[in-house]
C-alpha positions as CSV (number, residue, x, y, z in Angstrom):
1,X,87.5,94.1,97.6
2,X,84.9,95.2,94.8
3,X,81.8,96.1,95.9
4,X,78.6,93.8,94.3
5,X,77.6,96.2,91.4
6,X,79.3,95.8,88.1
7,X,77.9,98.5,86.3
8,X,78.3,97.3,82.1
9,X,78.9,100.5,79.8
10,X,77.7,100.2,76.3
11,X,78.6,101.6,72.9
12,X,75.1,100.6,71.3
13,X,74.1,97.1,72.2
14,X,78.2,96.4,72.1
15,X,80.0,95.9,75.9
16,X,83.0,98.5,76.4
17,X,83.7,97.5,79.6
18,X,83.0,98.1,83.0
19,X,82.7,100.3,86.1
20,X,84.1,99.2,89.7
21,X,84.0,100.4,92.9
22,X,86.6,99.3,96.3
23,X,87.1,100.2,99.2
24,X,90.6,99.1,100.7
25,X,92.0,99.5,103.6
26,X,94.8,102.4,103.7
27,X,96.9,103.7,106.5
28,X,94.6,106.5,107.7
29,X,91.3,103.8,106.9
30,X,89.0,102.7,104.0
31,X,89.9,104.6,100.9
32,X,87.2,104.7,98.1
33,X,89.0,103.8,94.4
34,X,86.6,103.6,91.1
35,X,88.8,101.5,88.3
36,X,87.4,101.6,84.6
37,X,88.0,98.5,82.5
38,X,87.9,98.3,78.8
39,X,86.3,94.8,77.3
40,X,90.0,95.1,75.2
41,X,91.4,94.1,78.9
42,X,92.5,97.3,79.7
43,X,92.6,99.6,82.7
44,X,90.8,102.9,81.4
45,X,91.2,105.0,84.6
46,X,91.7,105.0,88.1
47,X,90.0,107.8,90.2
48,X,90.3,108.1,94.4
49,X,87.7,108.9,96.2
50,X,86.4,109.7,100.1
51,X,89.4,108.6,102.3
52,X,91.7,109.8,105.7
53,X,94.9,109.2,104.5
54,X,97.3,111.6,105.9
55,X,98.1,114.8,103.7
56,X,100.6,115.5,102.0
57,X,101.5,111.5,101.9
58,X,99.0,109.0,101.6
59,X,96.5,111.5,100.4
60,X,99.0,112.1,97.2
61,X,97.4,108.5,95.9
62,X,94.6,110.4,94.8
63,X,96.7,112.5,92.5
64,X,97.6,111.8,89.1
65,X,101.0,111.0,88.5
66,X,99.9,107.8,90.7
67,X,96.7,107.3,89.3
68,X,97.8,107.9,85.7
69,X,100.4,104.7,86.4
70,X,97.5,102.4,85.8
71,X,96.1,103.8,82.9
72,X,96.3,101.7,79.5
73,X,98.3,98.6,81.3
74,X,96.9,94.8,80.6
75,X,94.5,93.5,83.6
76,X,96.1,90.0,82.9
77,X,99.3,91.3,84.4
78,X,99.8,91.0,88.3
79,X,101.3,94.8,89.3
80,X,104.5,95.2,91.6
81,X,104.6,98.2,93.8
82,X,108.1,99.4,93.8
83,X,110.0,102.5,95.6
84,X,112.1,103.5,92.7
85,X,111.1,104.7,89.3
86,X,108.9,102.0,87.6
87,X,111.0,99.9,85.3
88,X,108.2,98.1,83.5
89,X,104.3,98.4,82.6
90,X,103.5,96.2,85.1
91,X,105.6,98.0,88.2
92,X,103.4,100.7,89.8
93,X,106.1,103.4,91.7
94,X,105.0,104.2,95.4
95,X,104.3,107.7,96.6
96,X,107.1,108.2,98.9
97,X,106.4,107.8,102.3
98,X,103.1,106.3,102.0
99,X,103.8,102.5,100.8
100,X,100.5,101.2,102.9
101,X,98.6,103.7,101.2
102,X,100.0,102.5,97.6
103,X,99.5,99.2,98.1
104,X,95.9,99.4,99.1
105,X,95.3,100.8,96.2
106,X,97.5,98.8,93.9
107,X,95.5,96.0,95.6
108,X,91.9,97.3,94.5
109,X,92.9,98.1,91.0
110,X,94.4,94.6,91.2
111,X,91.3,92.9,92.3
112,X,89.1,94.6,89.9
113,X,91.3,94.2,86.9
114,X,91.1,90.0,88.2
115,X,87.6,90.4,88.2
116,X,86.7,92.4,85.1
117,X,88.9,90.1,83.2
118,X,86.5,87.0,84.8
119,X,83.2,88.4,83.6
120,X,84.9,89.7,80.1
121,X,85.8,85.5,79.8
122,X,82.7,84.7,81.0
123,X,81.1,87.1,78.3
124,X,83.4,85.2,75.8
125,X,82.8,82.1,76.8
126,X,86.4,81.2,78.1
127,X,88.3,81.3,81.6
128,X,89.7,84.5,83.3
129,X,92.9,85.8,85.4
């Protein structure tokens, strides 16, 4: 799901992580998702962008108390979208009534966190998620 560009960020000549863009599909269509990743294997951030889900409900993705449900967990850890309060760091609680719009983004943060933890391997010389 993440686009070509991995855009590096830098501390001085030292790597902090990277910068990457998705675009899955939601219920209402494509819904934009930037996911920052620290070279510590971190998620940093998760910000929504452009997308049609419906208000009030899928649209509450873009909001905080689900976006902030990403922020500081391990990349090497699959997440698990659940309906009831999340349980553990890796569970990621759905917006009620808008599961396909949770998922789709669950799925993007997902695939970039796979992918920022290959290139951070690859910078280390070792194997990723």
């Amino acid at each position: 799901i993440p686009d070509k560009s991995f855009p590096a960020a830098h501390s001085g000549e030292a790597l902090i992580g990277y910068v990457f863009g998705a675009y899955p599909a939601g219920y209402g269509g494509e819904i934009a998702v930037t996911v920052g990743i620290s070279s510590d294997n971190r998620i940093t951030g998760v910000k929504i962008g452009s997308n049609s889900e419906t208000p009030g409900l899928g649209s509450k993705t873009a909001n905080d108390d689900f976006t902030g449900q990403y922020q500081d967990t391990d990349i090497t850890k699959d997440f698990t979208v659940v309906k009831r309060p999340a349980a553990a760091d890796n569970e990621i609680q759905a917006v009620s009534g808008a599961t396909v719009s949770s998922n789709a983004v669950t799925k993007a943060v997902e695939a970039s966190a796979v992918l920022g933890s290959r290139l951070l391997q690859e910078k280390d010389g070792g194997e990723g998620k």
